[in-house]
KEKE-3310 file (N, C-alpha, C; in steps of 0.2 Angstrom, whole numbers, plus 5000, padded with zeros to 4 digits):
npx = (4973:4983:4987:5000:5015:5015:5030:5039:5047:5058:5058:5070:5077:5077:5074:5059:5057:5065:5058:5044:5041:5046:5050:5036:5032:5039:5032:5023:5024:5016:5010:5018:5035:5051:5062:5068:5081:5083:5092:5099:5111:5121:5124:5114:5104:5108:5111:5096:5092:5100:5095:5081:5077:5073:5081:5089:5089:5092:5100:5099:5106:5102:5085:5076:5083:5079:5065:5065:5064:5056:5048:5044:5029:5024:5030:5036:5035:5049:5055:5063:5049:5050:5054:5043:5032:5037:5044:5036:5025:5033:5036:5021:5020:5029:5020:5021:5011:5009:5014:5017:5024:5018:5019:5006:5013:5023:5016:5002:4998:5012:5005:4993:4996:5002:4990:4982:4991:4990:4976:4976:4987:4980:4984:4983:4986:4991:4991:5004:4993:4993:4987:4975:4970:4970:4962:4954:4952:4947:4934:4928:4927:4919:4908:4901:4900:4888:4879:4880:4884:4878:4875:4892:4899:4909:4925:4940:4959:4971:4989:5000:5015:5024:5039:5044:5054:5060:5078:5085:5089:5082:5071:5071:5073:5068:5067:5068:5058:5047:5042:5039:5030:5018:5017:5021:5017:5002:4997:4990:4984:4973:4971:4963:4953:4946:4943:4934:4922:4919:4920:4925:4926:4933:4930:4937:4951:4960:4977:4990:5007:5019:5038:5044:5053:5066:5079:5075:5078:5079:5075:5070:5063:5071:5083:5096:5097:5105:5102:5104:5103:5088:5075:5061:5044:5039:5026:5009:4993:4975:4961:4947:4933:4921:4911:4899:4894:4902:4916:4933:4947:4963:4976:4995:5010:5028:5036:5028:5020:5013:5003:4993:4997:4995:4994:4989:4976:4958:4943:4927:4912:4894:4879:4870:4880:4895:4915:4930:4948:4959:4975:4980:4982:4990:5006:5008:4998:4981:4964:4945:4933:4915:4905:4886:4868:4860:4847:4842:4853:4870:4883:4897:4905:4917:4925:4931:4943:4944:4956:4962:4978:4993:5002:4996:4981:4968:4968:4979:4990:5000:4996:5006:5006:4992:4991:4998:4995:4982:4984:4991:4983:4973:4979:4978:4967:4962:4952:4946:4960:4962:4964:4964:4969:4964:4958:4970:4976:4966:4971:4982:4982:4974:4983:4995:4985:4985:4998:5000:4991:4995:5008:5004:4995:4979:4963:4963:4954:4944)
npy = (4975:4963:4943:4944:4942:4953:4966:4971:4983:4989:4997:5005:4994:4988:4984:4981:4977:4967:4959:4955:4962:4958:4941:4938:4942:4936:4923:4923:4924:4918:4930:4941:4946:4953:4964:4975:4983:4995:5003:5017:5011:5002:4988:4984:4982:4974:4963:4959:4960:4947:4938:4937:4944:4941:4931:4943:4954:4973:4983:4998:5013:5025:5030:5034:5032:5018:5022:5025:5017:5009:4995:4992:4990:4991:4998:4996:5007:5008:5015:5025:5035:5051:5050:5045:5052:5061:5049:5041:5050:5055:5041:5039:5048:5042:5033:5020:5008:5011:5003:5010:5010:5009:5023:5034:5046:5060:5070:5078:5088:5083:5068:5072:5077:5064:5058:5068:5063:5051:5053:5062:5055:5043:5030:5016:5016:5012:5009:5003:4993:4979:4972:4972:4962:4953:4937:4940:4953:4953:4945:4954:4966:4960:4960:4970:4978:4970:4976:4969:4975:4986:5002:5010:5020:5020:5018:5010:5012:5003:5003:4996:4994:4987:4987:4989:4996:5000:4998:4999:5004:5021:5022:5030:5042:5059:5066:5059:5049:5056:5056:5043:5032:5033:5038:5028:5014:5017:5023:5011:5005:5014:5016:5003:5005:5015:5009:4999:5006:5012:5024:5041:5054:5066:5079:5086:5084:5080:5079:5070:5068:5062:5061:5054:5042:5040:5036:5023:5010:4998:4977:4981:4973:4975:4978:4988:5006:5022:5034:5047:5050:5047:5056:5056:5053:5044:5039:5042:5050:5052:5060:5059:5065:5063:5066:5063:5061:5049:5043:5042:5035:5034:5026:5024:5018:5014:5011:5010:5010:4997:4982:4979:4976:4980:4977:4984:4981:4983:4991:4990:4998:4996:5000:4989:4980:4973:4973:4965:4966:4956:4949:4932:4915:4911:4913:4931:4929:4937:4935:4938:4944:4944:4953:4953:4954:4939:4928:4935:4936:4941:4938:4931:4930:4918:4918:4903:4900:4894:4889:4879:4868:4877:4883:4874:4874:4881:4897:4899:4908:4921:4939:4946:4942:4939:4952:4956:4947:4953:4965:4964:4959:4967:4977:4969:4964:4976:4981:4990:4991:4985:4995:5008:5028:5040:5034:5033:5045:5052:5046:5049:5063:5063:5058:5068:5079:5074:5075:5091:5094:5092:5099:5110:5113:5114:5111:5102:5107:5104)
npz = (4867:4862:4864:4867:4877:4889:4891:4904:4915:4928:4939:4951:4962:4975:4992:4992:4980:4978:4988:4986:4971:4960:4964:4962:4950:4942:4944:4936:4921:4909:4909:4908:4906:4912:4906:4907:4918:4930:4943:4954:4957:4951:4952:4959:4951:4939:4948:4948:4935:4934:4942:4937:4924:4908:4894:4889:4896:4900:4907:4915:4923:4921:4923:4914:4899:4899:4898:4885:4879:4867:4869:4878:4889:4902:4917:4932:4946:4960:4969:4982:4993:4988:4975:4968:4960:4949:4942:4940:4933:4922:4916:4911:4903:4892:4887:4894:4905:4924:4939:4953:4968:4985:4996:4986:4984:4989:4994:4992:4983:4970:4971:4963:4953:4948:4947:4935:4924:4921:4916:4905:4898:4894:4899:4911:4928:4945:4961:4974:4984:4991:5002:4999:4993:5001:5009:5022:5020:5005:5007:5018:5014:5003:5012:5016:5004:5003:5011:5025:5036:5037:5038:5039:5051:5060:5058:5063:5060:5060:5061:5069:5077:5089:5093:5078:5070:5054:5048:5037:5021:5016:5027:5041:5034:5032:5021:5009:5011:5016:5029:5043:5050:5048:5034:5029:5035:5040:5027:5023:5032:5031:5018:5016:5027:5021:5010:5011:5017:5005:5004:5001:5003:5014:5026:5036:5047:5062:5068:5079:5079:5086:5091:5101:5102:5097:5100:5111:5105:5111:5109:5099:5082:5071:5074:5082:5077:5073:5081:5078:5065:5065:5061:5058:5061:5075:5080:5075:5073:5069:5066:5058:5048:5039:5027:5026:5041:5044:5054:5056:5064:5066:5069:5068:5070:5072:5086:5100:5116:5119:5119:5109:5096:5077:5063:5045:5048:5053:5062:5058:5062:5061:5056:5057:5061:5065:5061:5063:5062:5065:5073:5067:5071:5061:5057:5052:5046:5046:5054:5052:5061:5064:5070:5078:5079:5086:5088:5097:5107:5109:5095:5088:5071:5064:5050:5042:5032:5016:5009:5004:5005:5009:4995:4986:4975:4974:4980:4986:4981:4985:4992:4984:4972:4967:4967:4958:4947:4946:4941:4928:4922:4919:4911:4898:4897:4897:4908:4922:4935:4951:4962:4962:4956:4960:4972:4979:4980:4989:4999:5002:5004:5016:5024:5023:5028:5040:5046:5044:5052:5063:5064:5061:5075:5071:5066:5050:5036:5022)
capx = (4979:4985:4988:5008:5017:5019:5037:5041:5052:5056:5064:5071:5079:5079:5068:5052:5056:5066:5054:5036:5036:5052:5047:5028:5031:5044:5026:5016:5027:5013:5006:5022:5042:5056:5065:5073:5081:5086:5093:5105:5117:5123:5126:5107:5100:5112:5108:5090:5094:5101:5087:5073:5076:5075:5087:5092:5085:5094:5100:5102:5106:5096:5078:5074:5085:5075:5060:5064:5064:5047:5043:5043:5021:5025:5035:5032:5038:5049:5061:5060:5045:5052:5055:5036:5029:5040:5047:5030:5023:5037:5034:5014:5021:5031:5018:5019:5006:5011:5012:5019:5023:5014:5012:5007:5018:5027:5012:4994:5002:5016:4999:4987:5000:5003:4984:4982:4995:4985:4971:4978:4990:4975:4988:4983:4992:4989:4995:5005:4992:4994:4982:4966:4971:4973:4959:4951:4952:4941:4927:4926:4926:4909:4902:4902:4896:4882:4873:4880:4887:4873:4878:4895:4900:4916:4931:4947:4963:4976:4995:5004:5020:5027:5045:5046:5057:5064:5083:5088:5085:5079:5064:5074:5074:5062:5068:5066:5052:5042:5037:5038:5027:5011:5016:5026:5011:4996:4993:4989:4976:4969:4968:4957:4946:4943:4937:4927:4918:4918:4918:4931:4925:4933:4927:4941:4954:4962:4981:4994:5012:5026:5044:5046:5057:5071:5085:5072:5078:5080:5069:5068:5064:5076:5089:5096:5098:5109:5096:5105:5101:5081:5072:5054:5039:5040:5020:5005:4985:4972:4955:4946:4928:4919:4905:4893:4896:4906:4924:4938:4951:4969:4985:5002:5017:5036:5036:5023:5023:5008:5003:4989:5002:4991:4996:4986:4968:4954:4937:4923:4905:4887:4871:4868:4883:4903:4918:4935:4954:4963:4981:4978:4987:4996:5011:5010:4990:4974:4958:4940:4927:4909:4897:4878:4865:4855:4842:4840:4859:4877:4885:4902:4907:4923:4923:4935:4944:4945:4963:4966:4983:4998:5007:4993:4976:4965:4967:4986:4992:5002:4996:5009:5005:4986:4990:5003:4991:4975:4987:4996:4975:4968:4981:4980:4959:4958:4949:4950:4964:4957:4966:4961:4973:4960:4957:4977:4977:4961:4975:4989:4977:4973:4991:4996:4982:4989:5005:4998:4987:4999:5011:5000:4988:4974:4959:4963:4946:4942)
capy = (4972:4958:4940:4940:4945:4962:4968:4975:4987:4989:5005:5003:4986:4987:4979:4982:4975:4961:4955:4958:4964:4954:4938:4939:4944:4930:4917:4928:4924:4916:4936:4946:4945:4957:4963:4978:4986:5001:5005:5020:5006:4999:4980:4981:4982:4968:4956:4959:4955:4939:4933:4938:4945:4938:4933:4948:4959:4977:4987:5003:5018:5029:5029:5040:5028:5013:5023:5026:5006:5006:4989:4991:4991:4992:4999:4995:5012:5005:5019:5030:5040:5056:5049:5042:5055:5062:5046:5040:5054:5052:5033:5038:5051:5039:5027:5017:5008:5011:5001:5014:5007:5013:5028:5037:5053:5063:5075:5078:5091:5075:5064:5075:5077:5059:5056:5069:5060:5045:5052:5066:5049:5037:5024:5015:5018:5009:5009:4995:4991:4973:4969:4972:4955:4946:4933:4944:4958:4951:4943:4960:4971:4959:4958:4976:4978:4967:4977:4965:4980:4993:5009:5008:5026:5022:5016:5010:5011:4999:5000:4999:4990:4987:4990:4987:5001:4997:4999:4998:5009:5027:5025:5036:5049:5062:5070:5053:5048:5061:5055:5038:5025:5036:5035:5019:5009:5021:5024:5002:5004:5019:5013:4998:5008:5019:5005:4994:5012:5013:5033:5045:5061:5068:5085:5090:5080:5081:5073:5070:5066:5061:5060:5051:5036:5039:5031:5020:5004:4988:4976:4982:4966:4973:4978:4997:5012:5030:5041:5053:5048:5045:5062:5055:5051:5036:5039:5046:5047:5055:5059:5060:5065:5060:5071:5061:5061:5045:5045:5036:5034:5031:5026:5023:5017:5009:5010:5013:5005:4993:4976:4978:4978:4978:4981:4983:4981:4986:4988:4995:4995:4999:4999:4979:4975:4975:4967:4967:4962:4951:4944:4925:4910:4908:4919:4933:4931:4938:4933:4943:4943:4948:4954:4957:4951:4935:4925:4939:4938:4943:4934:4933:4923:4920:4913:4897:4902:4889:4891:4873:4868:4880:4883:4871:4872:4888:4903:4899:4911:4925:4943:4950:4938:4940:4959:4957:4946:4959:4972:4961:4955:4976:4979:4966:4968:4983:4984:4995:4989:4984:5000:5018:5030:5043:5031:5033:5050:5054:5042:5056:5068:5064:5059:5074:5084:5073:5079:5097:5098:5092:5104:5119:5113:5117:5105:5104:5108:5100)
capz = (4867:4860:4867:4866:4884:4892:4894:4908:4916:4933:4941:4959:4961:4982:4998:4990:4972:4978:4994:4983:4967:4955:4962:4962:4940:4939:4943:4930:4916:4905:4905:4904:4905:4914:4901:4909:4925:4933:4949:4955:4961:4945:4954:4962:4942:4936:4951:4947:4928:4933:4943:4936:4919:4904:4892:4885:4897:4899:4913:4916:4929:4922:4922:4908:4896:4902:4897:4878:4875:4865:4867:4884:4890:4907:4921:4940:4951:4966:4972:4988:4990:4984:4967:4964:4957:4944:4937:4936:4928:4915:4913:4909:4896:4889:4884:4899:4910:4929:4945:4956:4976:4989:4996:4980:4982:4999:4998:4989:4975:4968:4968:4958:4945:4944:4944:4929:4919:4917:4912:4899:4892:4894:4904:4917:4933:4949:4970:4978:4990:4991:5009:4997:4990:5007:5009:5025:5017:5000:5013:5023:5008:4999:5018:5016:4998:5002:5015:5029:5043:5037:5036:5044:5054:5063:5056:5066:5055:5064:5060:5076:5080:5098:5092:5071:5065:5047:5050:5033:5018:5018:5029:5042:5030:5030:5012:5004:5012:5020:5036:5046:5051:5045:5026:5027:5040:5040:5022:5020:5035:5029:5011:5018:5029:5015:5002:5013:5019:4999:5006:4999:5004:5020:5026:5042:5049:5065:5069:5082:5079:5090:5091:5107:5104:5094:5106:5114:5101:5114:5108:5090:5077:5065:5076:5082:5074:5076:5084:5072:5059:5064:5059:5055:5069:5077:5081:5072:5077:5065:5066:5052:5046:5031:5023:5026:5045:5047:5057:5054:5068:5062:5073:5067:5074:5073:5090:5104:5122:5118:5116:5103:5092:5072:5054:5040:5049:5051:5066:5058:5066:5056:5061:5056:5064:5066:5060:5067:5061:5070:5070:5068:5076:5059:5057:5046:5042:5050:5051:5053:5066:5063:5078:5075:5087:5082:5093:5105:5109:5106:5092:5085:5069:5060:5043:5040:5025:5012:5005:5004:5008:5007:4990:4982:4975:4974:4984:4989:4979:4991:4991:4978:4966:4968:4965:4952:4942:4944:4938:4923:4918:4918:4906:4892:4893:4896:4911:4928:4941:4957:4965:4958:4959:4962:4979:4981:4980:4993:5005:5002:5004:5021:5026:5021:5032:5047:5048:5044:5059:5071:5066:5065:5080:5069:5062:5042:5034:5013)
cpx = (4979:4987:4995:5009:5019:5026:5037:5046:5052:5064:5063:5073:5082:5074:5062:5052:5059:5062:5046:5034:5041:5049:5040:5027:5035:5038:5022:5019:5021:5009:5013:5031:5045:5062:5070:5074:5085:5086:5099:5112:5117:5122:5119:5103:5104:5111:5101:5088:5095:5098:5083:5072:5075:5078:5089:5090:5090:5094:5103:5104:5103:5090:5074:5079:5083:5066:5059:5065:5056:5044:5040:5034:5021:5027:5033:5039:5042:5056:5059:5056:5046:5054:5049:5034:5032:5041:5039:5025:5028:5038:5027:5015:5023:5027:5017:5011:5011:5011:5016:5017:5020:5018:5012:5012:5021:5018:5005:4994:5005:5008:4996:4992:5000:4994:4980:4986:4991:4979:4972:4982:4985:4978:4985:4990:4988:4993:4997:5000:4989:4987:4975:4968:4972:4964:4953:4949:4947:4935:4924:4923:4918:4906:4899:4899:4889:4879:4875:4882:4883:4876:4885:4899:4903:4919:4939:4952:4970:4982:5000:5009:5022:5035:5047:5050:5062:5072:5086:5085:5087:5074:5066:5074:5069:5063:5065:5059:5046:5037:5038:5032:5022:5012:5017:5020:5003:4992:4989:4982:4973:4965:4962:4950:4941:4939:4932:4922:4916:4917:4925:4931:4924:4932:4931:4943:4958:4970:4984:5001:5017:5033:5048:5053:5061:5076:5082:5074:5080:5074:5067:5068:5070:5081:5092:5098:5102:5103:5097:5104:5092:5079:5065:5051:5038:5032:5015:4998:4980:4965:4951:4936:4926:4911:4898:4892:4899:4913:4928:4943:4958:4975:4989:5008:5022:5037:5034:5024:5016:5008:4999:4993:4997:4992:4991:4979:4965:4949:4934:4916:4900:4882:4868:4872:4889:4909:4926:4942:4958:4972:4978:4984:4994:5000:5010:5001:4985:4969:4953:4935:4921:4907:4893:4876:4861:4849:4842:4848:4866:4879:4893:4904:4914:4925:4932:4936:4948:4951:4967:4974:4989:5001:5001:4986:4973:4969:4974:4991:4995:4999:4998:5006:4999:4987:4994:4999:4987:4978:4988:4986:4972:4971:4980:4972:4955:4952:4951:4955:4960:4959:4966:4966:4972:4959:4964:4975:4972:4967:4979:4987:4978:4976:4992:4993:4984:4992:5005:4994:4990:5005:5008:4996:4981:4969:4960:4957:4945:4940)
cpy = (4965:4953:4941:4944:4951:4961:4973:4978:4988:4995:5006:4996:4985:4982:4978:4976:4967:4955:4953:4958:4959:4945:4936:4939:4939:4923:4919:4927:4921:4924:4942:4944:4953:4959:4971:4981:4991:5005:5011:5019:5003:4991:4977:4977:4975:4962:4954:4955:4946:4935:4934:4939:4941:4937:4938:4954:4964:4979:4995:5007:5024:5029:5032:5036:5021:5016:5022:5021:5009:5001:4987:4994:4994:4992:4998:5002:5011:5006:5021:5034:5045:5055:5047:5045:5057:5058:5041:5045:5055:5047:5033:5043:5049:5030:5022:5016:5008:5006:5006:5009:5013:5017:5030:5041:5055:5070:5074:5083:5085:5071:5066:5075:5068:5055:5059:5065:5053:5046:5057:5059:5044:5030:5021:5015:5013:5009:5003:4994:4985:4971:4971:4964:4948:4944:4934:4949:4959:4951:4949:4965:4967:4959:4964:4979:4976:4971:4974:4969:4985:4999:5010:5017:5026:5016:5016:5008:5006:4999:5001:4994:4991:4991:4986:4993:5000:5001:5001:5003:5015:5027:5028:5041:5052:5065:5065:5051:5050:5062:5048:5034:5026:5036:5029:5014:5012:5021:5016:5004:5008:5015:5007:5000:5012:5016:5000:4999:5013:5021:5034:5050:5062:5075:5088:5083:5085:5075:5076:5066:5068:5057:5058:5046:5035:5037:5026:5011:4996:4985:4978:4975:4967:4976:4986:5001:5016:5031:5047:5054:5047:5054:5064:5054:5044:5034:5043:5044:5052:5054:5065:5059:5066:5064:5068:5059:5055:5048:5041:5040:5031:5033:5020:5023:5013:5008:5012:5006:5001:4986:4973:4980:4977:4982:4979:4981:4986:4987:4994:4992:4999:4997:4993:4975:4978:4971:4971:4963:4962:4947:4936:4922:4909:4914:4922:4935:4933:4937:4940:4941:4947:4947:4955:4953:4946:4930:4928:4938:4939:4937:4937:4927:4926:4915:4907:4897:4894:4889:4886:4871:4873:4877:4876:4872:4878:4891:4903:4903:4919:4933:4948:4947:4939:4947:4959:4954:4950:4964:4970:4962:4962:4977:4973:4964:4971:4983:4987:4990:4991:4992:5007:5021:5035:5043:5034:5039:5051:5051:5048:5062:5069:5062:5065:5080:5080:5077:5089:5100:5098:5097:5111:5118:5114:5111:5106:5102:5104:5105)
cpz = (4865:4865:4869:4875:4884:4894:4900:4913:4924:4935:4947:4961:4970:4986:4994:4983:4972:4983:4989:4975:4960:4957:4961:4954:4939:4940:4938:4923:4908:4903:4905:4907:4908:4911:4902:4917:4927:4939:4949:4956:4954:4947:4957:4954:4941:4939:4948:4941:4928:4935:4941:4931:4914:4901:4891:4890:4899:4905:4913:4923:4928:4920:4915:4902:4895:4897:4889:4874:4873:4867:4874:4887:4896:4913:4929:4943:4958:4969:4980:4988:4988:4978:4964:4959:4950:4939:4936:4932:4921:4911:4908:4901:4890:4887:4890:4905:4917:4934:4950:4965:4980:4993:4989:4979:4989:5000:4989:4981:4969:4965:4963:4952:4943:4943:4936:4924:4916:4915:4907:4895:4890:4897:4908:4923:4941:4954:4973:4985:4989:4997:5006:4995:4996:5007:5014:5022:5011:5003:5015:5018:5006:5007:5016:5011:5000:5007:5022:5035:5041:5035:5041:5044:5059:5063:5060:5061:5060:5059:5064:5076:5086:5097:5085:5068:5059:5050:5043:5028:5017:5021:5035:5041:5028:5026:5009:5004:5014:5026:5038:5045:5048:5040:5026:5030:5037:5034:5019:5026:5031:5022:5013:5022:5025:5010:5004:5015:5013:5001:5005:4997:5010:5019:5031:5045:5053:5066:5077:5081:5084:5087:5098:5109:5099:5097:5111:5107:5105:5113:5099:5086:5074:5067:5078:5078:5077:5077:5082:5069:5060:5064:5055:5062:5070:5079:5078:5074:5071:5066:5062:5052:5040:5032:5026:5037:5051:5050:5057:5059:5064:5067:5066:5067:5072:5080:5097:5109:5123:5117:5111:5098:5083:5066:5050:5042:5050:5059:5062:5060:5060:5061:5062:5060:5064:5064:5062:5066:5065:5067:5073:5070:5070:5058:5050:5042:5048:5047:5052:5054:5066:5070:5075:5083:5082:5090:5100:5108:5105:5100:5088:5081:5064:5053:5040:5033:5020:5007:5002:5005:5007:5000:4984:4980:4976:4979:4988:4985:4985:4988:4985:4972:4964:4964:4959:4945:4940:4939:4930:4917:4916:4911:4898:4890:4895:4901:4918:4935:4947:4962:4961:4959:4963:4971:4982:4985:4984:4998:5007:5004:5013:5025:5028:5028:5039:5048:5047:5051:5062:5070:5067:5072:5077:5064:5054:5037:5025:5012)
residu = (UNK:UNK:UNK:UNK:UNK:UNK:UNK:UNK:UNK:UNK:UNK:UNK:UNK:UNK:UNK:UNK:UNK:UNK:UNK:UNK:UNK:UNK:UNK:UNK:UNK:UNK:UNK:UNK:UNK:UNK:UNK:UNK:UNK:UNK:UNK:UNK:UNK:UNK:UNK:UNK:UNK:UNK:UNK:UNK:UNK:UNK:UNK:UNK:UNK:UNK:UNK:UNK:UNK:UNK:UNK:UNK:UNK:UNK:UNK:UNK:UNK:UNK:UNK:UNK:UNK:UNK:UNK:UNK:UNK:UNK:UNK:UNK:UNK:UNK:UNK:UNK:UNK:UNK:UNK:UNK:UNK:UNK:UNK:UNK:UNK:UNK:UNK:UNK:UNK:UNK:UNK:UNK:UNK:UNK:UNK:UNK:UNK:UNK:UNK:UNK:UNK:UNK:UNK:UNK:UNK:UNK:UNK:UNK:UNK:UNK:UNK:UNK:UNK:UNK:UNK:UNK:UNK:UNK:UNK:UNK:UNK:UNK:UNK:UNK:UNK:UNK:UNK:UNK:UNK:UNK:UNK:UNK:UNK:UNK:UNK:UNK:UNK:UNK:UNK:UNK:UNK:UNK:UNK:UNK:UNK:UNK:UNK:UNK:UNK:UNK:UNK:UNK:UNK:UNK:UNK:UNK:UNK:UNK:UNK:UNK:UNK:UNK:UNK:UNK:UNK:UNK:UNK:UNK:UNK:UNK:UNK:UNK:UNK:UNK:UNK:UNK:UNK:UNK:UNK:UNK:UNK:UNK:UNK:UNK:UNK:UNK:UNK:UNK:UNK:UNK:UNK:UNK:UNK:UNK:UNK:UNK:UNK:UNK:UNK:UNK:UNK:UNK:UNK:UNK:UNK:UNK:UNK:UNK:UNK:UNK:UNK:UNK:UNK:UNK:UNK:UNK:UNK:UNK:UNK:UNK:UNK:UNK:UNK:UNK:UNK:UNK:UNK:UNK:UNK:UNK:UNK:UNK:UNK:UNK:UNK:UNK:UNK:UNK:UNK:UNK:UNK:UNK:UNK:UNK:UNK:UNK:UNK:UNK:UNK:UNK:UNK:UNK:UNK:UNK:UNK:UNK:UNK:UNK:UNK:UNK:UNK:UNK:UNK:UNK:UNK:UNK:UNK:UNK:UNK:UNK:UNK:UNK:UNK:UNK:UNK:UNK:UNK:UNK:UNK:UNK:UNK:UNK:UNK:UNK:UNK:UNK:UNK:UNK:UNK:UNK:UNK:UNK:UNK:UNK:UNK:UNK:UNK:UNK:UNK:UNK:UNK:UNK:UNK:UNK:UNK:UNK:UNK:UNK:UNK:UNK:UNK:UNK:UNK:UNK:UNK:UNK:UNK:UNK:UNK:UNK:UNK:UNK:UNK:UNK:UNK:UNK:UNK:UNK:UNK:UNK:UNK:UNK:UNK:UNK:UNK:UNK:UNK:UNK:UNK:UNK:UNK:UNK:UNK:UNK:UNK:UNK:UNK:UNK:UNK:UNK:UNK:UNK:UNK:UNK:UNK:UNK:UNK:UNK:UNK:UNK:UNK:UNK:UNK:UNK:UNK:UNK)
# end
C-alpha cells in the first residue's frame, strides 16, 4: 500500500469507541483519518462525526451502507458482542481490513467464521486486546521468549473485581453479550496467559459459574443496578489443560467477596523461575515481579520501567494508542498484527468450553 492515509470507518459509536478506540485514531492522524460513522442511535454517529471525523466525514445508521464506501480501507468493529461476528465478517467481504473489539464472537462457531473470512478475502482482521501493549506486559512476554521462566506449566489468569459491575450499556445482557465478567474480564487475562505461554493448544477444560450477587450492589464503583434486569454470572473459575501438560487457572469476576481484587494479570511459574502481576502504587498501571533463586537464596526483582515522564518522551504513549498504531503500521506494510485472530479464536474456544462445563457438570474434552 501506498504512503497516503488509511480511511477509516468505525461502526458502534458507544463506551468502547469513545473511551479507547476514537480518541487513540484521532493521535494517529499522520497514518489514517475517520472518515465515516455508524451507530444505531443516529445522534451517537453524528456526535462521533463532530469530534473525531474528518471534514466531510459520513454517517450513517446502517452498517451495510457504511461498507459500500470504497475508499474506505478500514473499519474498527465496536458494537455488542452479538453483532461482531457478522458485521465483521461483512466488513472482510467488503474489502475491508478489520479491528474487531474484544471478545472475538459470543461463541467458537461466530469466531471460526470470522476467522475464515480473513483468510478466504486475504484482509487482515485483528482482536482489541489492548493489555499486550502495556509496558509489563511487553517485559513479561520477551522474559518469556528468551528462555528466562524455563518451561512454564502453570498459569494464573486474574480478572477479579471486588464489586466493579458495568452498569451501563448491555453488559447485563446475556443475548447481546453472552455472558458476564468471563467474556467482558476473563477473556483479556486469558489472552495474556495464552501468549506469554505462547501455547494454544488446550486438551480439557473444566469450569464453574456463579450467579450469587445479583442484588448484592452496595459498594459497587459504577453505582446500583435492577436485579431484573441482571441475567449473566457475576463469577466464573476455569481450569484448563494444555496438550503439552501445562494448566492454566482462570477466575473472573464483577463481583466476589475478596481483596485480591486483579484485572488483566497474570502469575506464571516455570522451572527457571516465576513472574507475578501486580497492581502498582500508580493508579490504573501494574508492575511485574520476577522470583528465581540466585546466590543460594530467594530472590525477587522488579524492573523500574523507563517511561520517562507522563504524556512526554518515549514509551508515554497510553495502551490504545500503542495498539492503534501496531494495527494502523500491519496494514500499510503489510505486515502480521501483533494480535492473531487464530490466538482470538483459541480464547473463544475456551470461554465457550467454561460456560459449557459448568452448565453440563461435565470436563469439556478438544
Amino acid at each position: 500500500m501506498n504512503s497516503r492515509k488509511l480511511k477509516i470507518g468505525i461502526i458502534g459509536c458507544g463506551g468502547i469507541a469513545n473511551q479507547k478506540h476514537m480518541p487513540s485514531l484521532a493521535k494517529l492522524t499522520q497514518l489514517g483519518e475517520m472518515v465515516a460513522f455508524c451507530d444505531v442511535i443516529e445522534e451517537s454517529a453524528k456526535k462521533a462525526a463532530k469530534d473525531f471525523g474528518s471534514e466531510n466525514a459520513k454517517v450513517y445508521v446502517d452498517y451495510k451502507q457504511l461498507l459500500k464506501d470504497e475508499s474506505i480501507d478500514v473499519v474498527h468493529v465496536l458494537t455488542p458482542n452479538l453483532q461482531h461476528s457478522y458485521i465483521t465478517v461483512d466488513a472482510l467481504e467488503a474489502g475491508k481490513h478489520v479491528m474487531c473489539e474484544k471478545p472475538m464472537a459470543i461463541n467458537s462457531i461466530e469466531a471460526k467464521k470470522m476467522v475464515d473470512a480473513a483468510k478466504r478475502t486475504g484482509k487482515k482482521l485483528t482482536i482489541g486486546y489492548q493489555n499486550r501493549f502495556r509496558n509489563d506486559s511487553q517485559i513479561l512476554h520477551r522474559a518469556c521468549r528468551e528462555g528466562e521462566l524455563g518451561d512454564i506449566y502453570l498459569s494464573k489468569a486474574h480478572a477479579v473485581r471486588r464489586r466493579g459491575v458495568p452498569t451501563w450499556g448491555v453488559f447485563l445482557d446475556k443475548e447481546q453479550q453472552g455472558g458476564g465478567p468471563l467474556i467482558d474480564l476473563g477473556t483479556h487475562a486469558l489472552d495474556l496467559a495464552l501468549w506469554f505461554m505462547d501455547n494454544y493448544k488446550p486438551i480439557s477444560v473444566s469450569g464453574s459459574v456463579f450467579y450469587k450477587m445479583a442484588d448484592k450492589f452496595e459498594g459497587n464503583m459504577m453505582g446500583p443496578w435492577d436485579p431484573e434486569r441482571y441475567d449473566v454470572e457475576d463469577s466464573a473459575f476455569g481450569f484448563i489443560k494444555m496438550e503439552n501438560g501445562a494448566t492454566i487457572f482462570l477466575e473472573a469476576a464483577w463481583a466476589l467477596n475478596t481483596t485480591d481484587a486483579r484485572e488483566a494479570m497474570t502469575t506464571l511459574c516455570g522451572t527457571e523461575g516465576g513472574a507475578e502481576m501486580r497492581a502498582s502504587s500508580v493508579l490504573g498501571k501494574s508492575d511485574v515481579i520476577f522470583n528465581s533463586t540466585k546466590y543460594g537464596q530467594l530472590v525477587e526483582t522488579k524492573p523500574s520501567f523507563s517511561g520517562g515522564i507522563a504524556y512526554f518522551g518515549p514509551g508515554a504513549e497510553e495502551e490504545g494508542v500503542k495498539e492503534a498504531r501496531q494495527w494502523l503500521e500491519s496494514i500499510i506494510n503489510d505486515t502480521e498484527p501483533l494480535v492473531k485472530p487464530e490466538q482470538a479464536y483459541v480464547v473463544t474456544q475456551i470461554l465457550e468450553a467454561i460456560y459449557t462445563s459448568a452448565e453440563t457438570g461435565k470436563v469439556v474434552e478438544f
